[in-house]
C-alpha positions in Angstrom: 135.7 101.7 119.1 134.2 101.8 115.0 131.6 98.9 116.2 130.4 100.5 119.1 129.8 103.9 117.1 127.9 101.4 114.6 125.6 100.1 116.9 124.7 103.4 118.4 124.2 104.4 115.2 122.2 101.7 114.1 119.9 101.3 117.2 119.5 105.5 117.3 117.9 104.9 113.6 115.8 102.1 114.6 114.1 104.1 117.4 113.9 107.3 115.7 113.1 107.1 112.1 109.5 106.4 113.0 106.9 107.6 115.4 105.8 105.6 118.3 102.0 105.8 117.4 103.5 104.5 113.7 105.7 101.7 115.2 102.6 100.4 117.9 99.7 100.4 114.6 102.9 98.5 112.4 103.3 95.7 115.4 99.1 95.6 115.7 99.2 94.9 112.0 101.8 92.2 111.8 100.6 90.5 115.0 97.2 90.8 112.9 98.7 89.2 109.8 100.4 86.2 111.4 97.4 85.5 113.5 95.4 85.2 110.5 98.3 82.8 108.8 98.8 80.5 112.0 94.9 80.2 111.7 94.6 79.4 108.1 98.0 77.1 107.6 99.1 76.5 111.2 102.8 77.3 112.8 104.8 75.9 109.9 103.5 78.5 107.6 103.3 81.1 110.3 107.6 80.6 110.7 107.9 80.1 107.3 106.7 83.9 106.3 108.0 85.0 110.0 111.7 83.9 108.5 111.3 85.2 105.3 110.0 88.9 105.9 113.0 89.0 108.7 115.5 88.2 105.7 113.8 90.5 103.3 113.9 92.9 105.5 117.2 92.9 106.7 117.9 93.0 103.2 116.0 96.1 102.7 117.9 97.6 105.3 121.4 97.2 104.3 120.5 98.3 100.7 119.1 101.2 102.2 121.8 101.8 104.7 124.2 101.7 101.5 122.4 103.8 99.3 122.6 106.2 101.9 126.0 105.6 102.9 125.2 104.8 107.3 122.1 107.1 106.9 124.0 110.2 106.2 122.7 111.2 102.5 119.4 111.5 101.2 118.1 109.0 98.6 114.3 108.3 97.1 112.4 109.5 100.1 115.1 109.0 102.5 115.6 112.2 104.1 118.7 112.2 106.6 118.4 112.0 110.3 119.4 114.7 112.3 121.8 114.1 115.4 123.2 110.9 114.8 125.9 109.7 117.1 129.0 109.5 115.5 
């Protein structure tokens, strides 16, 4: 099935195209970031910029995932993966 190969595809880039010491210090630091915000302007803030860097970045993702056409071509400093289920 096309959306099962999508979904492998999709979940095969989000657990490889990093490094797991990259992905742990990037968690540390948003953790970090919206500990600071709840403290300073409370939970209503704190969802507020939660919501909107999860819609930016899904955003940056599908532009990304169309420039390089599902991850297969290189663009800007987008180098290909290598063995991605088809």
């Amino acid at each position: 099935m096309i959306f099962e190969g999508l979904i492998k595809k999709e979940l095969y880039v989000a657990l490889h195209a990093q490094t797991a010491r990259f992905r742990v210090v990037k968690y540390i630091v948003f953790l970090a970031i919206f500990g600071a915000i709840y403290r300073w302007k409370g939970w209503g803030t704190t969802w507020k910029v939660l919501l909107s860097m999860v819609v930016l970045g899904t955003a940056v993702h599908f532009f990304f995932r169309w420039m390089t056409e599902g991850w297969t071509k290189p663009w800007w400093l987008y180098k290909p993966l290598d063995g991605l289920p088809e």
